[in-house]
N, C-alpha and C positions, 0 to 999 in steps of 0.2 A: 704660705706656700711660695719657694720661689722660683719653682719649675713647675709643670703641668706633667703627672702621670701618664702615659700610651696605656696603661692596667686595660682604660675602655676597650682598646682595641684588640688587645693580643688576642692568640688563641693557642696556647701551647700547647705540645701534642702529649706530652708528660708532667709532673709534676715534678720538680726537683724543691728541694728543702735550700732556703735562702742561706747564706755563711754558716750552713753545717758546722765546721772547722771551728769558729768562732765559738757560736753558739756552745758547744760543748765544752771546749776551754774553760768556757768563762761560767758557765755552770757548775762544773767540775762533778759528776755525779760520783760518788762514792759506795759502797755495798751497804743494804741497809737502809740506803737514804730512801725516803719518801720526796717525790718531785711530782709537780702538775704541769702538764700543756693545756695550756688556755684554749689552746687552739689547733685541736687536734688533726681539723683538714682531711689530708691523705696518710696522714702518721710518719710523715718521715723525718721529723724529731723524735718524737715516739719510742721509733724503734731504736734510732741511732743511740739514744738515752738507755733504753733499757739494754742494749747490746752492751755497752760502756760501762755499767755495773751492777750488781747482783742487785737490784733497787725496785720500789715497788713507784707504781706511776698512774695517778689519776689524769684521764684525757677527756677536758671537757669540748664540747660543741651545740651549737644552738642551731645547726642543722641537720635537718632529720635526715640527710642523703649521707651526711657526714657521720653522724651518728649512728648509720647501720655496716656503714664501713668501719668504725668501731669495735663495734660487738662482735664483727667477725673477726677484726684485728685480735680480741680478747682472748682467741683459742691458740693463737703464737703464743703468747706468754702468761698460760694458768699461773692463778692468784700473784701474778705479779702486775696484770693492767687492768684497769678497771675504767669501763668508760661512764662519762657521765652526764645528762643532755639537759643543757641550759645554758646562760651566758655566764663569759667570764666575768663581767661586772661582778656575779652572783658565786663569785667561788669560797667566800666565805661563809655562806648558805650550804652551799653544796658540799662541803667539803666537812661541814658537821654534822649532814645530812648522812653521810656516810662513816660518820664516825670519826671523825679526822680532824685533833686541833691542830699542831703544826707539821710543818714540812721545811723538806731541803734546799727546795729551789723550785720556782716559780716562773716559766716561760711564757714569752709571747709573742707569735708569729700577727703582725697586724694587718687590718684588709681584708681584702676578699683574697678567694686561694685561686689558683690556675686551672682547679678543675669544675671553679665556678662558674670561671669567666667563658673555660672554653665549652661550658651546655650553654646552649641557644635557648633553652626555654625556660635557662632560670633570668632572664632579664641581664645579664648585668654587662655584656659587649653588642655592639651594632655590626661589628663584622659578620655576622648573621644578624639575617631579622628572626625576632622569640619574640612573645609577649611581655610587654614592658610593666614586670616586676619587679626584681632587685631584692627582696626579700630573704636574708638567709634563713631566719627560722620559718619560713612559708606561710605565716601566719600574719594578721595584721595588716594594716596600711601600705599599699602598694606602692609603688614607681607610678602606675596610669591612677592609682585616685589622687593621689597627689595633682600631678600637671594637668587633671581633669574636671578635679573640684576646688582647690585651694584660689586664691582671687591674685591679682598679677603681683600686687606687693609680696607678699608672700614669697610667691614661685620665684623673684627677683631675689630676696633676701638668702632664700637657701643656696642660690645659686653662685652670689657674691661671698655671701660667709662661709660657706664649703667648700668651692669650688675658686675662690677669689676671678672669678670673670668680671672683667672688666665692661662687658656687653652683657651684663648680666639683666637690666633693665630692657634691652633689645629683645633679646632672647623672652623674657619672660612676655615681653607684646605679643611677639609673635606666636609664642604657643597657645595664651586665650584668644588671639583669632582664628587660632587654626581649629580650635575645638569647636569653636560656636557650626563652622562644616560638619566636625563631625568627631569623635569621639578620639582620641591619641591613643592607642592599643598599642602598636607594639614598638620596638627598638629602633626602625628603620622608619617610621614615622617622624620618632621625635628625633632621630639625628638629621632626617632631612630639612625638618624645620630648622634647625641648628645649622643647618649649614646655606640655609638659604641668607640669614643675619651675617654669617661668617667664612665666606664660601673657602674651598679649598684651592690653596693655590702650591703650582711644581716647585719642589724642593721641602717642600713644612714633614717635619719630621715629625709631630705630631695631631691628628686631629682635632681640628678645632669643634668635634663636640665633646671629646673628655671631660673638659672641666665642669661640664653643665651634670655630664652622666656620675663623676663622680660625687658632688653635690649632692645628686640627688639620692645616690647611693646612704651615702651619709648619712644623710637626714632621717631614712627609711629604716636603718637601721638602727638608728642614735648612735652612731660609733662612737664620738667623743665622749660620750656618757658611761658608755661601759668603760672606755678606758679608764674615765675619771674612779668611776668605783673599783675597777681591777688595782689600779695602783696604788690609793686607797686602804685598798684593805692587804695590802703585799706585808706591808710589815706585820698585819698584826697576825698572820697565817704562818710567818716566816720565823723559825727558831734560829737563836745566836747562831751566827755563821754561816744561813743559809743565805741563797743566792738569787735577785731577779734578775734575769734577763730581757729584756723587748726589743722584738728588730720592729722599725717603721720604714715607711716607703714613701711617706711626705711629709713637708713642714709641719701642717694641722695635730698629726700625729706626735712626729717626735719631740715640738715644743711642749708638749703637756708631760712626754716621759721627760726631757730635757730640767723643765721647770721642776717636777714633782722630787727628780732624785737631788737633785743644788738644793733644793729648801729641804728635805728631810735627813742630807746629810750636812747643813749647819751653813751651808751656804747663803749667803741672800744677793739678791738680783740688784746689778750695778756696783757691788763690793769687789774689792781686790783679795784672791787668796791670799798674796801676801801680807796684809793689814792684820796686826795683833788682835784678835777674840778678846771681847770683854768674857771672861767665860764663868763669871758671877750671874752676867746676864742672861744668858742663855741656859738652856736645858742641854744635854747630852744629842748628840741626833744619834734617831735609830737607824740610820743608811750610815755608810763607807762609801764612797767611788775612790774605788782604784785605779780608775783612768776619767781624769773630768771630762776629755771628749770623746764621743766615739767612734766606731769602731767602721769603718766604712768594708765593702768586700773586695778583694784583690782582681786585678786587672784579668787572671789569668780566667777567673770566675763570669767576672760581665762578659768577657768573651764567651762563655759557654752557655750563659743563662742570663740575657739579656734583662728578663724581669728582675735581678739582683741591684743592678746600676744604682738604683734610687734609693735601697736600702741604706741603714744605719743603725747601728746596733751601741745600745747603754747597759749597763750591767751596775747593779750594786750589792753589796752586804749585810748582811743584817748585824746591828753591836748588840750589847744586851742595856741598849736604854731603852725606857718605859716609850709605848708609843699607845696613844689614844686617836682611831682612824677620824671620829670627828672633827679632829682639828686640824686635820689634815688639809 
């Protein structure tokens, strides 16, 4: 990561949908197409998708707040949306579960969404104190058993390899002594502790407890893990032609979409496009990028939706070579 997220902190009063504009483009939905949102949210890929073509559209989510927003969504567009509750790691599960071998295009909005961030008592910003959860599926291993029970190496390591904090070790001191007082409960607890290691000084543009909250956000929900299995399993859900899309919102993130689409479309890491393919040696890849870098969102947009700034959007193709997700 080479910037630190504000995500902890915002609180936006709406939801707006990250490079819309883009996103659809580069989708390109068609009538008939079958398409998934990984990450159904608020729906405002969702709908923009289904408005853009006569197209049928699975919207998964592995949160239950998200998930009944959903199911209401589902009476705008009879037997054209269908929601479906579990993670997108698991949309190859899900998607057979429902009767469904391939599809058209494959999206993914990455992170927590704005209407996570801005509830206080789902854990996930300090600009209110809530109870320090962070949990999207509300289930499972918390934000407070984590920083409550885990031992300071630990808490140190999530906090460096999630969050790349450099006072990740500080940080992690001082939270096991602050518990031995007394028990870390909610959000304005453990940013104080954070900020007592790294106090706030005039002018910082962003909070120095972010990168601890995002950390630990991470960890909570395995985010890199689901991505690893979302992307994964893209090709092999994806029929010739179809299309994945991912916006990400930091390095962690977009180096793994970054990584996954160069290696699956024939690229390897340190090689020059320009240098001739031995291509006896190699298999077919089953990705295209049409654009090797991407796609960042226009100035006129960060002006309006500040939460856009950090995004970055990668888009690939699907060819019709053989693709086996375990070797992925």
């Amino acid at each position: 990561m080479t910037e630190a997220l504000d995500h902890a902190t915002a609180a936006p009063a709406r939801h707006i949908p990250v490079m819309l504009a883009e996103v659809l483009d580069c989708l390109a939905p068609k009538d008939s197409g079958i398409y998934v949102d990984g990450t159904f949210g608020a729906g405002g890929y969702a709908r923009a998708i289904l408005e853009a073509a006569d197209c049928t559209l699975y919207g998964i989510d592995r949160d239950p707040e998200a998930f009944a927003r959903a199911r209401a969504f589902e009476r705008d567009f009879p037997g054209r949306f269908h929601p479906l509750h579990g993670c997108f790691g698991d949309v190859a599960d899900l998607l057979a579960a429902a009767g469904v071998e391939k599809i058209d295009g494959f999206v993914l909005d990455l992170g927590v969404s704005s209407i996570q961030l801005s509830t206080a008592a789902r854990g996930f910003s300090f600009q209110q104190s809530g109870p320090l959860d962070m949990r999207m599926s509300l289930s499972g291993e918390s934000a407070a058993d984590v920083v409550n029970t885990a031992d300071e190496k630990t808490i140190a390591d999530i906090i460096y390899t999630y969050g790349e904090e450099r006072a990740a070790r500080r940080i992690a001191r001082a939270i096991v002594e602050a518990r031995k007082t007394a028990p870390i409960e909610t959000t304005a607890q453990l940013a104080a502790i954070i900020h007592r290691v790294l106090p706030m000084h005039g002018g910082m543009k962003t909070d120095t407890a972010t990168r601890s909250f995002q950390a630990l956000r991470i960890h909570i929900n395995d985010e890199m893990g689901e991505i690893d299995r979302a992307l994964a399993a893209a090709p092999a859900i994806l029929r010739e032609g179809g299309r994945l899309v991912v916006v990400s919102f930091h390095s962690l993130e977009d180096w793994r979409v970054k990584t996954f689409l160069r290696e699956q479309s024939g690229e390897k890491a340190g090689t020059s496009r320009h240098l001739p393919h031995d291509i006896g040696a190699a298999a077919p890849p089953p990705l295209q990028l049409e654009k090797r870098g991407g796609l960042a969102p226009s100035e006129a947009e960060t002006a309006i939706n500040p939460r856009a700034r950090s995004a970055r959007l990668r888009y690939a193709i699907r060819t019709d070579a053989p693709y086996r997700a375990e070797a992925a």
